[in-house]
Backbone as JSON, one array per atom type, in Angstrom:
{
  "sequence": "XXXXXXXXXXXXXXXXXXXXXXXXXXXXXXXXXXXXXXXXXXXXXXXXXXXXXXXXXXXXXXXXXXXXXXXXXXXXXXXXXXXXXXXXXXXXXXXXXXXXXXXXXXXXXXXXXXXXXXXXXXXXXXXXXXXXXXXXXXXXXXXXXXXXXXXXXXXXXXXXXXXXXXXXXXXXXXXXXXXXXXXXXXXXXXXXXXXXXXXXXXXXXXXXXXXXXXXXXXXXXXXXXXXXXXXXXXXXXXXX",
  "N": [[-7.86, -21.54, -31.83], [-7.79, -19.93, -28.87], [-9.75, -18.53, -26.48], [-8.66, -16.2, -24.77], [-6.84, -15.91, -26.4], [-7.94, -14.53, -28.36], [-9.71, -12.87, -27.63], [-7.58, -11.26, -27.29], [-6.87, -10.68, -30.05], [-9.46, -9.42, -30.48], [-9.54, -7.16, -28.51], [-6.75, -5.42, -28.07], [-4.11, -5.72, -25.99], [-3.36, -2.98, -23.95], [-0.92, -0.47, -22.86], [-1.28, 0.22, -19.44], [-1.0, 2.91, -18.66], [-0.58, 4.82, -20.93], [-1.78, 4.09, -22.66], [-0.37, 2.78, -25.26], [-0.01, -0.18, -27.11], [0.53, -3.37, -26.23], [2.37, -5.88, -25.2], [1.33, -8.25, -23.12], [-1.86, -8.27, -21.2], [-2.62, -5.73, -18.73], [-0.34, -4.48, -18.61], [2.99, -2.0, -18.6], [4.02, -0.12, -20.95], [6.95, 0.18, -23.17], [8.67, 2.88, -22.56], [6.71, 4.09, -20.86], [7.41, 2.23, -18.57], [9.8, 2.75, -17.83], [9.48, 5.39, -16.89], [8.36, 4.67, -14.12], [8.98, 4.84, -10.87], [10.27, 1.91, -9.81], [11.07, 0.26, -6.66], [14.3, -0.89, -5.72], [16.78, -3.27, -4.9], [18.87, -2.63, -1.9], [16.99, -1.62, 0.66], [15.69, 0.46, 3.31], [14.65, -1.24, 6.45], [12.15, -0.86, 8.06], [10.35, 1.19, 6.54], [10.75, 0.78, 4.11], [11.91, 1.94, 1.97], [14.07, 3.34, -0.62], [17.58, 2.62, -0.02], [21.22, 3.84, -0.07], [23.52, 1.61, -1.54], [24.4, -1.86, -2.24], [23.5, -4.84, -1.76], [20.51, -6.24, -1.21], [19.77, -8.26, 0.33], [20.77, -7.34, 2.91], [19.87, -6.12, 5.86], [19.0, -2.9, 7.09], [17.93, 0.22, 8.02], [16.57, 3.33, 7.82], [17.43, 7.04, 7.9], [15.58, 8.24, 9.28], [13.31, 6.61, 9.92], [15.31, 6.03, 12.17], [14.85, 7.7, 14.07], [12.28, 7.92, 14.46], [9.45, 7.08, 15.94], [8.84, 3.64, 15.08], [6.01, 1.94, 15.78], [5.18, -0.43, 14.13], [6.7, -3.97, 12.33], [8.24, -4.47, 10.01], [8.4, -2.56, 7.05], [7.46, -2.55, 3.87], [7.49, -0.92, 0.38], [6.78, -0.85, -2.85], [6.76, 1.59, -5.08], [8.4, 4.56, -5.75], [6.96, 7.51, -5.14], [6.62, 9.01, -7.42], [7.19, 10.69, -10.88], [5.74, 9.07, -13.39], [4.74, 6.96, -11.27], [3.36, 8.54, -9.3], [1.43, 9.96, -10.95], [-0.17, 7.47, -12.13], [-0.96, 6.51, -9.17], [-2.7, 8.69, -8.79], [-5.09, 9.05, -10.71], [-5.8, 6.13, -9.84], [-6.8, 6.96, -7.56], [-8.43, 9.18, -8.08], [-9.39, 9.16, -10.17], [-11.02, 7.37, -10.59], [-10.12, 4.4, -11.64], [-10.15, 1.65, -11.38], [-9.15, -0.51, -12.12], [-6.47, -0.5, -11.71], [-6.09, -2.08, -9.55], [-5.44, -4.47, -9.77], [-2.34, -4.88, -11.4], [-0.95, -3.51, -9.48], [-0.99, -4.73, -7.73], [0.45, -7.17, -8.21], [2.74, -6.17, -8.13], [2.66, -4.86, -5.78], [2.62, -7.23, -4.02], [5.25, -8.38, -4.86], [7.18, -6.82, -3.39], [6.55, -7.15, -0.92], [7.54, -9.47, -0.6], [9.92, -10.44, 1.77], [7.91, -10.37, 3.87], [5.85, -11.84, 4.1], [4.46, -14.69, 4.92], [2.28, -17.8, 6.59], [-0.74, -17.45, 7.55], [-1.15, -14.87, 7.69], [-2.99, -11.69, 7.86], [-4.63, -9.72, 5.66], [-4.69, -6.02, 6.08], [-6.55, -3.35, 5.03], [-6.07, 0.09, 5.33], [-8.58, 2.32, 6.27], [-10.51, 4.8, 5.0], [-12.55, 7.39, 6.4], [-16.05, 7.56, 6.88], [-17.85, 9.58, 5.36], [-15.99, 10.53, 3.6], [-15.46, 7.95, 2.16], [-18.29, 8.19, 1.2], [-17.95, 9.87, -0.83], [-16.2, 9.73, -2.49], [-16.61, 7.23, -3.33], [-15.41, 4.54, -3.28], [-12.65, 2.7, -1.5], [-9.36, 2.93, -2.2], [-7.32, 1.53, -0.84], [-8.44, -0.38, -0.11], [-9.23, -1.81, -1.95], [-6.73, -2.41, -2.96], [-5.31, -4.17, -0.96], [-7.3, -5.95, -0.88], [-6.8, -7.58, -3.72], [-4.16, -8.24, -3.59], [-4.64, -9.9, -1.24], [-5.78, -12.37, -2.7], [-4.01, -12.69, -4.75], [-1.67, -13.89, -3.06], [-2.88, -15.17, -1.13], [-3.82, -14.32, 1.16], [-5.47, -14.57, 4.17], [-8.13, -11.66, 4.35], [-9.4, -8.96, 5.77], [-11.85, -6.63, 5.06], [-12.95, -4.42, 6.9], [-11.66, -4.47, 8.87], [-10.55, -2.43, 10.39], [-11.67, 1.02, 11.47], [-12.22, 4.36, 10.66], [-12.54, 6.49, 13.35], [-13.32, 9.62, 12.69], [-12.98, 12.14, 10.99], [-9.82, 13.37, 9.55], [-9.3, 14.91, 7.89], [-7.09, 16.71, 5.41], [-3.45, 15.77, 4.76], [-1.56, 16.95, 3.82], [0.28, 19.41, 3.65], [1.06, 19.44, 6.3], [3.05, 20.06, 8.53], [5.57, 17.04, 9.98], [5.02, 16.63, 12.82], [2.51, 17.73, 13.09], [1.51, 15.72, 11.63], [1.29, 13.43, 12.77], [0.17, 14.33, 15.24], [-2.78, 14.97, 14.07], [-3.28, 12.3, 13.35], [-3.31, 10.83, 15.71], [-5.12, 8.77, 17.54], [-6.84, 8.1, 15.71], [-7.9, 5.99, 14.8], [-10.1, 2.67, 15.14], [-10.08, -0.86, 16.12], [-13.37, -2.36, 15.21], [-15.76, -3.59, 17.84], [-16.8, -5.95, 16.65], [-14.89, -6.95, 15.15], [-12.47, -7.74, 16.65], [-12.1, -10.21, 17.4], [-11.09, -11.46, 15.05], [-9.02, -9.9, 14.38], [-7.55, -10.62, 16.98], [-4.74, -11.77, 17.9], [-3.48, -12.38, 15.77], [-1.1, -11.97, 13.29], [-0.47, -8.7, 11.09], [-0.87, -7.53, 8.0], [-0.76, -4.7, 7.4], [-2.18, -2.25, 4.7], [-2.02, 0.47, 2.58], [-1.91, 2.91, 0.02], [0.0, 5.09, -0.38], [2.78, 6.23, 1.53], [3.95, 9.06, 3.29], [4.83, 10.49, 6.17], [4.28, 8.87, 7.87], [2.31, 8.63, 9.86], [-0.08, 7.94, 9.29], [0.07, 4.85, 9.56], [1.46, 4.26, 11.63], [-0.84, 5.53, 13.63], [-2.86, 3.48, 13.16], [-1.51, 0.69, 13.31], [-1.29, 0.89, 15.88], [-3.36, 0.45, 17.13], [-4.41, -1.61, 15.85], [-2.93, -3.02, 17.85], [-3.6, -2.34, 20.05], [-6.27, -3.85, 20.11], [-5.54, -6.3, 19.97], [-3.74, -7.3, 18.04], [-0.84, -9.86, 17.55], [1.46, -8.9, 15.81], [2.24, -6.46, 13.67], [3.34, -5.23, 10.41], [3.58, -3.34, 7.42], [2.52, -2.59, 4.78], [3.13, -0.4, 1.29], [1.8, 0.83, -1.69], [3.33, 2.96, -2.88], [6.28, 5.18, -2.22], [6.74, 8.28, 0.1], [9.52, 10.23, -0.21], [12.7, 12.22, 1.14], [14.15, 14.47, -0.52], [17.46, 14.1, -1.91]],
  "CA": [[-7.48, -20.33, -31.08], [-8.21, -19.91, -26.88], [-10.58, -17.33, -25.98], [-8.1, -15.84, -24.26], [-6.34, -15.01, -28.19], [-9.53, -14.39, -29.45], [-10.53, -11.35, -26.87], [-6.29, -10.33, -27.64], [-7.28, -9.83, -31.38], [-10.6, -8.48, -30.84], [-8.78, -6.11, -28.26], [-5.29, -5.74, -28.23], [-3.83, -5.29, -24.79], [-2.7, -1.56, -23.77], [-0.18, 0.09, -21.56], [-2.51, 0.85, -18.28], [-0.48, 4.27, -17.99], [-0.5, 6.08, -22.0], [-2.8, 3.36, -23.58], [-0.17, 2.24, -26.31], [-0.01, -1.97, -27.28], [1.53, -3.69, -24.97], [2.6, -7.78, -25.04], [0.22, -8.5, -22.0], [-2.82, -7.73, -20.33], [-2.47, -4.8, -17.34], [1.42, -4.62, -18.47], [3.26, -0.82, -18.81], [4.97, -0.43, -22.3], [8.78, 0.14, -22.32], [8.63, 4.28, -21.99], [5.82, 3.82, -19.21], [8.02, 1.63, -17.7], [11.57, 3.67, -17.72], [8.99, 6.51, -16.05], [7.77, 4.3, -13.62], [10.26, 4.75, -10.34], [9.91, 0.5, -9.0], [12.1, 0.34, -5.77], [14.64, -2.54, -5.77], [17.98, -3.29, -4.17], [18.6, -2.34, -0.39], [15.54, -0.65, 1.67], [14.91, 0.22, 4.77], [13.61, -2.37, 7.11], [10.72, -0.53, 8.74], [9.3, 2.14, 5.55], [10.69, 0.36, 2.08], [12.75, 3.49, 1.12], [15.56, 2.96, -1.15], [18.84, 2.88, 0.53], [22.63, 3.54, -0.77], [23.96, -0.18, -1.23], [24.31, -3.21, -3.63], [22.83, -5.98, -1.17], [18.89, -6.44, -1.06], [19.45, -9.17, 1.67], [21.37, -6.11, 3.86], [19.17, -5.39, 7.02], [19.47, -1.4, 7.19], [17.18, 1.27, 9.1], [16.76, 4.69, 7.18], [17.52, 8.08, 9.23], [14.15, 8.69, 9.81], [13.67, 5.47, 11.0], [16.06, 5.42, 13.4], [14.31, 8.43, 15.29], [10.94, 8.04, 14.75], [9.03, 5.91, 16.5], [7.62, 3.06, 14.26], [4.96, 0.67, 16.27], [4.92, -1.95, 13.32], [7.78, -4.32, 12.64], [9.02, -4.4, 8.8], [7.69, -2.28, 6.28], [7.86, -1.91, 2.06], [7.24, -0.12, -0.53], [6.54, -1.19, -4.29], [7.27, 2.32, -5.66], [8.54, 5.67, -4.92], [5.7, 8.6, -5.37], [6.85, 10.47, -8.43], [6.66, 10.66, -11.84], [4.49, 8.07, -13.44], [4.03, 5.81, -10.47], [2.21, 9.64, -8.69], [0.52, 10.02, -12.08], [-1.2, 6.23, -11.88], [-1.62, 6.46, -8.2], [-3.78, 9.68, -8.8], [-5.56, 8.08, -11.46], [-6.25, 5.15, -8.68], [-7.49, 7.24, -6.04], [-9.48, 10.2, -7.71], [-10.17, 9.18, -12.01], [-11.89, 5.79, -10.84], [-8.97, 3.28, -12.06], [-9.67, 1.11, -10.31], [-8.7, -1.34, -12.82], [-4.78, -0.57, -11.42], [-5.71, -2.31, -8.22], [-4.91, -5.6, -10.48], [-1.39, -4.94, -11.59], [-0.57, -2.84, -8.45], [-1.22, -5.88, -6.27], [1.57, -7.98, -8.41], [3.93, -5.2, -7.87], [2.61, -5.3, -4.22], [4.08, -8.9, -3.49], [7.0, -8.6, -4.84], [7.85, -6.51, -2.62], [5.91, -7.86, 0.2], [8.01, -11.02, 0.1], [10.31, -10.2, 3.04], [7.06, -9.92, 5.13], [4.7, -13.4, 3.69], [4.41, -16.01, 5.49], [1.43, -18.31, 7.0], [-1.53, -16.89, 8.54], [-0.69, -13.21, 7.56], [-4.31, -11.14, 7.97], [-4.4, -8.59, 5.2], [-6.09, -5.19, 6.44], [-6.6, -1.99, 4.45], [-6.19, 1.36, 6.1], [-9.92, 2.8, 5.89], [-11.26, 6.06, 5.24], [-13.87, 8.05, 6.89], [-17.12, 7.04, 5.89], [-17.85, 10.47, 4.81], [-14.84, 10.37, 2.3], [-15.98, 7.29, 1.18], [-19.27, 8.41, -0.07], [-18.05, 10.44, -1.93], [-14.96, 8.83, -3.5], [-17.54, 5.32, -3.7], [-14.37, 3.49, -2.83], [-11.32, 2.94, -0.86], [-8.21, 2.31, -3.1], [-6.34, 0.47, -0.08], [-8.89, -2.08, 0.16], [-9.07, -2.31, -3.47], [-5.05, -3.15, -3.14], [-5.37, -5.56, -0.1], [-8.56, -7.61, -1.54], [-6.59, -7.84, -4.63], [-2.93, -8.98, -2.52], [-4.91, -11.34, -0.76], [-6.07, -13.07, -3.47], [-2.94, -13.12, -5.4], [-0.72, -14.31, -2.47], [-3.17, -16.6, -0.61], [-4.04, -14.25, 2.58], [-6.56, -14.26, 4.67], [-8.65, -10.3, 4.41], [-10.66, -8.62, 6.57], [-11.89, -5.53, 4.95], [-13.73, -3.95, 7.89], [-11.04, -4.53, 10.88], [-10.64, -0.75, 11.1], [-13.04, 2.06, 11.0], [-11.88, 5.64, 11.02], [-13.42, 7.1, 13.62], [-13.04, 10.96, 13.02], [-12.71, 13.0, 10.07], [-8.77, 14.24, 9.91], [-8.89, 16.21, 7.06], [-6.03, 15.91, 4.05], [-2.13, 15.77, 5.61], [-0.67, 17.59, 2.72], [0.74, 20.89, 4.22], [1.01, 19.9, 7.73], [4.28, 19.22, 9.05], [5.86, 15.81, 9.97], [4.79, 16.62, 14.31], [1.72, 17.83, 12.88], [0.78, 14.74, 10.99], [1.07, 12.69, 13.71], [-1.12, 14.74, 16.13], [-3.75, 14.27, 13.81], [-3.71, 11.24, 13.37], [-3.78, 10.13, 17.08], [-6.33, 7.97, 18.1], [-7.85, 8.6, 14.53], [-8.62, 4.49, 14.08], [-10.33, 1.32, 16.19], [-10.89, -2.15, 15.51], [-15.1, -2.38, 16.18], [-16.33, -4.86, 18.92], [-17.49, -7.73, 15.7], [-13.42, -7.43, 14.57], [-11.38, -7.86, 17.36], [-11.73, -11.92, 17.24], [-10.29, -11.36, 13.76], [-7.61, -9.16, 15.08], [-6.89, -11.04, 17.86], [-3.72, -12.99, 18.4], [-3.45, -12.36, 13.93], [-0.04, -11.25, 12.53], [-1.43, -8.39, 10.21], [0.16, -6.59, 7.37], [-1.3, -3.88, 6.67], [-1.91, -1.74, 3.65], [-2.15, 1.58, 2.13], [-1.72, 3.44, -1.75], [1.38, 6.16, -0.53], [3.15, 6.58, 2.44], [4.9, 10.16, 3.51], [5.5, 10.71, 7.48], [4.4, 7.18, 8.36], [2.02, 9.01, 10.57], [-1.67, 6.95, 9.66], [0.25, 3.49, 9.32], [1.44, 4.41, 13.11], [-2.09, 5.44, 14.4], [-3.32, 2.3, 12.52], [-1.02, -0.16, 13.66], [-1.54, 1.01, 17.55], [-5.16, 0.58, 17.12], [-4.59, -3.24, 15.92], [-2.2, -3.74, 18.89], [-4.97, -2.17, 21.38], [-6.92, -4.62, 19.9], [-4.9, -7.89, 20.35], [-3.11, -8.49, 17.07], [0.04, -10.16, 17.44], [2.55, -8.36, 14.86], [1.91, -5.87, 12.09], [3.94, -5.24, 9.09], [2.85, -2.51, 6.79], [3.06, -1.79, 2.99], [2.33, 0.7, 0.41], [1.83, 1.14, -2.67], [4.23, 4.05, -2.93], [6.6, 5.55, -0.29], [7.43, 9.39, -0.24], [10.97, 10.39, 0.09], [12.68, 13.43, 0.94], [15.16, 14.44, -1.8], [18.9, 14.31, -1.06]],
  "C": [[-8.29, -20.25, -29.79], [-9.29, -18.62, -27.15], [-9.94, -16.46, -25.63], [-7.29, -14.65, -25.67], [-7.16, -14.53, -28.54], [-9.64, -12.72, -28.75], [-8.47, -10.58, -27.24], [-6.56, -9.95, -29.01], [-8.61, -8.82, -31.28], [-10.16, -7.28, -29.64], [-8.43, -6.19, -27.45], [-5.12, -5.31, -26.85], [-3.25, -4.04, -24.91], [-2.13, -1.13, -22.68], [-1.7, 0.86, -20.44], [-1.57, 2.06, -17.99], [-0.68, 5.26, -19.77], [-1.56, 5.11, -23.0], [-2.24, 2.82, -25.19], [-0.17, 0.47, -26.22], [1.08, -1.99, -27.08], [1.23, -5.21, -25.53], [1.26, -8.44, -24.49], [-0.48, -7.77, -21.35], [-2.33, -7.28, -19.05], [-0.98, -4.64, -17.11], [1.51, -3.01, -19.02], [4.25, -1.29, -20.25], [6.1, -0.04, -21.86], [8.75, 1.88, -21.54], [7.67, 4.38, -20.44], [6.77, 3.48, -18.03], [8.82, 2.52, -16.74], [10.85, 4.5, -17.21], [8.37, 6.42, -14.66], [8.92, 3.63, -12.36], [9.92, 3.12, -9.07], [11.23, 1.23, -8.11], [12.68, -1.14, -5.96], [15.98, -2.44, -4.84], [17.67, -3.2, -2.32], [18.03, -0.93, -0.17], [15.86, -0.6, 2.75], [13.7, -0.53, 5.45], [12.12, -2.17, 7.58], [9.74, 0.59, 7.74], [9.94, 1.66, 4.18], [11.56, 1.39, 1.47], [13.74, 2.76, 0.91], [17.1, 3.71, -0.42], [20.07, 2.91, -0.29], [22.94, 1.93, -0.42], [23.9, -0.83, -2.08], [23.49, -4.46, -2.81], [21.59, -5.81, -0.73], [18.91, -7.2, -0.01], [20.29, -8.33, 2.74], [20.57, -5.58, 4.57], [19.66, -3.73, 7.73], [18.49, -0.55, 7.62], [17.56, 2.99, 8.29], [17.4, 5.89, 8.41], [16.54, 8.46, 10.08], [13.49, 7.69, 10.22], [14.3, 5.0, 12.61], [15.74, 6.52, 14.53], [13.45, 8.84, 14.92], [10.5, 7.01, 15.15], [8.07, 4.68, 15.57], [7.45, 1.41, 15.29], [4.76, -0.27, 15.78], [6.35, -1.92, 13.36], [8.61, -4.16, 11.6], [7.5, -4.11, 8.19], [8.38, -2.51, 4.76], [6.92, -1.1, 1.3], [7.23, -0.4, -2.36], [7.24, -0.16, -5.41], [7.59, 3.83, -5.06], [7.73, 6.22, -5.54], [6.39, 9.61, -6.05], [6.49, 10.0, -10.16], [5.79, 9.27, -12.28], [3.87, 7.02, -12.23], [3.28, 7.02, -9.59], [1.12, 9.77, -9.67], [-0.72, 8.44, -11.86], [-1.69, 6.25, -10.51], [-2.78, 7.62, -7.85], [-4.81, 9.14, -9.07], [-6.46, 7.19, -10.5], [-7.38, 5.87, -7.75], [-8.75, 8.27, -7.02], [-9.94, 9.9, -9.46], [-10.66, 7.41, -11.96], [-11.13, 4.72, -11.69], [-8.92, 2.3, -11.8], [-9.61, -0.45, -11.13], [-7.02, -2.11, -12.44], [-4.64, -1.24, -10.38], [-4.51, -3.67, -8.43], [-3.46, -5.63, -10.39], [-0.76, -4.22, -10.5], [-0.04, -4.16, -7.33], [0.21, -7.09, -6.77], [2.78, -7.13, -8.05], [3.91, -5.3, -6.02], [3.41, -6.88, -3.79], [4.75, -9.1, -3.67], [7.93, -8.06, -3.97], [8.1, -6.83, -1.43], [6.73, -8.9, 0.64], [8.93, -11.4, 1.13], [9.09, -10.55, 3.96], [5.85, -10.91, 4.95], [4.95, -14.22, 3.87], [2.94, -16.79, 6.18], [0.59, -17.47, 7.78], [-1.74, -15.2, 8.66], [-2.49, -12.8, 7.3], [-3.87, -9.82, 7.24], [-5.26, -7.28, 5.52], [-5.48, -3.83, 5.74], [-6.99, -0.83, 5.79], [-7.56, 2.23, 5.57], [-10.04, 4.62, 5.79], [-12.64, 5.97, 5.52], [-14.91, 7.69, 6.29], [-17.7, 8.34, 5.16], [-16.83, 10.94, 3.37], [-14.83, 9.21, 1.41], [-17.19, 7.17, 0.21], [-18.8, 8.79, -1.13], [-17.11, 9.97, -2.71], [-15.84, 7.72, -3.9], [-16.32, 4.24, -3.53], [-13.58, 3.49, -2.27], [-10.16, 1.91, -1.52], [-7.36, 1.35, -1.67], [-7.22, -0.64, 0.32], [-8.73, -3.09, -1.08], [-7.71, -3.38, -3.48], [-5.18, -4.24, -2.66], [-6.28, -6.82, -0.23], [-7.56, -7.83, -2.77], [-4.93, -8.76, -4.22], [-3.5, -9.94, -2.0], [-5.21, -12.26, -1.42], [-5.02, -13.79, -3.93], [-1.69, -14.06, -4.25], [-1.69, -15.3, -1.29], [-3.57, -15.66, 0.55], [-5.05, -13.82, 2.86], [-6.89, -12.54, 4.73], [-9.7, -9.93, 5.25], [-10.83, -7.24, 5.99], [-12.43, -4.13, 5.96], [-13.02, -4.08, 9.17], [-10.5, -3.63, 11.14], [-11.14, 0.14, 10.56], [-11.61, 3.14, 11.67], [-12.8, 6.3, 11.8], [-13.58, 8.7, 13.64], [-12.65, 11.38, 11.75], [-11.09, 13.63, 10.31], [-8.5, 14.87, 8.69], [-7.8, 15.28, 5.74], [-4.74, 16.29, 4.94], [-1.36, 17.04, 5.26], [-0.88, 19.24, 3.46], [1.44, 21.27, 5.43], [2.82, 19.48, 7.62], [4.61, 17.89, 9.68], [5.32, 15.64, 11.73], [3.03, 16.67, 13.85], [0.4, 16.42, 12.7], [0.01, 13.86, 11.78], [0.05, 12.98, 15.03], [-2.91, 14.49, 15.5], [-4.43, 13.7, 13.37], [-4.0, 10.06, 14.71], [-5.22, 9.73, 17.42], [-7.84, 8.12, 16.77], [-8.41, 7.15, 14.4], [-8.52, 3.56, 15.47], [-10.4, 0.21, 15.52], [-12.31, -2.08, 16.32], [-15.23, -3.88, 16.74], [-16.36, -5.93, 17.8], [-15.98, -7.71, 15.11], [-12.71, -8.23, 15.39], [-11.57, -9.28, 17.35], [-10.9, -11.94, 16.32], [-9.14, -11.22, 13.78], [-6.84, -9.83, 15.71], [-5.77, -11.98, 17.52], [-2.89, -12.81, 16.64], [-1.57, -11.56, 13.81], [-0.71, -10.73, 11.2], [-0.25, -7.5, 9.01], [-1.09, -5.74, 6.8], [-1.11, -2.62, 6.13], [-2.23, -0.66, 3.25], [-1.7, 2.17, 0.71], [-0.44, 4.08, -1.13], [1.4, 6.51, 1.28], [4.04, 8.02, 2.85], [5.58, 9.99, 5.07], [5.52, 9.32, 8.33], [3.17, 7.1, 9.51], [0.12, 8.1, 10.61], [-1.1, 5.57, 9.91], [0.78, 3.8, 10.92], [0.35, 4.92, 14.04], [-2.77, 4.35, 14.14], [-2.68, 1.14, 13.29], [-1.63, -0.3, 15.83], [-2.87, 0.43, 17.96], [-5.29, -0.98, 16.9], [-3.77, -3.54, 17.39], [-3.1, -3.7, 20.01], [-5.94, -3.48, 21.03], [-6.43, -6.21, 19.73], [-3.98, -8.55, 19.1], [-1.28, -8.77, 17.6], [1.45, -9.96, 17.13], [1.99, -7.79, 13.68], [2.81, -5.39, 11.38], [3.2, -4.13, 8.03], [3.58, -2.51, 5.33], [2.16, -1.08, 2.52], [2.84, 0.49, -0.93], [3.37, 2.13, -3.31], [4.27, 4.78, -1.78], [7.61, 7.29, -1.03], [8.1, 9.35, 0.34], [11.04, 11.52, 0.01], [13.79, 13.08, -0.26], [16.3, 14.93, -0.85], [18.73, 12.7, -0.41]]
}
């Protein structure tokens, strides 16, 4: 018997969302699953949102897409932000989980695979260093060190600093968001080689207005990268 069997008898793998036995290690059991809203089929090209349609290879542009301004080129989305996949991404960010970055990050490339190809520079969307004391971590680096690994790409965890405290989003309106998040992120003087010339995709836990992954992205382009691409973890939708 492997080691591998050995640590499965001495203990048994468990759903990472209700903690019942599960097949495989960092796998959701079936109910987990069926609560757990994956996106699949046809998306929108630039935020991952599930579109009406039967064809996944169908190049399509949401509404909100098509009149808002998005500065990166193709985005996705892994899951939509509701029942169990909001429940685990809580979990992630604020009950120290950070176990989920693991199985998050396989869910991450699957989706990703529109947008992986050679040379891709993975960069996490940073928080404030003040928000990181106190959290002790940042779940979107967690994701993107754990994506780069699994899919081969080069990481820079440090090629953008927040410079400015903006608070939490939740309340503001969709004009709002975006005000302040303006000019909320830089790449620092020891990145921009990194940056430079780099096709970057970069990453974040939940997307709503689109409004940090568009102060983010601007901030790599000021800084010389090439092409950015963004994903998330989970992408809020309106209803309807």
């Amino acid at each position: 018997m492997g080691l591998q069997a050995v640590l499965h008898v001495l203990y048994p793998p468990q759903c990472i969302s209700c903690g019942e036995p599960v097949t495989s290690d960092f796998g959701l059991c079936a109910d987990c699953w069926l609560e757990t809203p994956f996106i699949a089929g046809l998306v929108c090209d630039r935020c991952g949102t599930p579109l009406p349609g039967t064809d996944p290879g169908e190049l399509a542009v949401c509404d909100d897409c098509m009149t808002i301004a998005r500065p990166w080129g193709q985005g996705r989305a892994a899951l939509m932000y509701r029942d169990n996949a909001r429940s685990l991404i809580l979990a992630f960010k604020h009950g120290d989980r950070m176990d989920l970055a693991r199985p998050a990050a396989v869910w991450l490339k699957k989706s990703a695979q529109p947008m992986l190809r050679p040379g891709l520079l993975a960069v996490p969307v940073p928080l404030h260093w003040l928000r990181l004391v106190k959290r002790r971590y940042n779940q979107a680096a967690l994701l993107s060190k754990a994506l780069a690994g699994l899919a081969g790409l080069d990481h820079c965890p440090d090629a953008l600093i927040r410079c400015r405290t903006t608070g939490t989003q939740e309340g503001r309106t969709r004009d709002d968001r975006f005000r302040n998040l303006a000019d909320a992120f830089r790449v620092p003087k020891p990145r921009e080689a990194v940056v430079r010339g780099r096709d970057v995709l970069l990453i974040d836990d939940v997307m709503t207005s689109g409004a940090t992954f568009a102060a983010a992205t601007e901030a790599l382009f000021q800084a010389g990268a090439r092409s950015v691409d963004v994903l998330c973890l989970a992408r809020v939708a309106k209803d309807g």
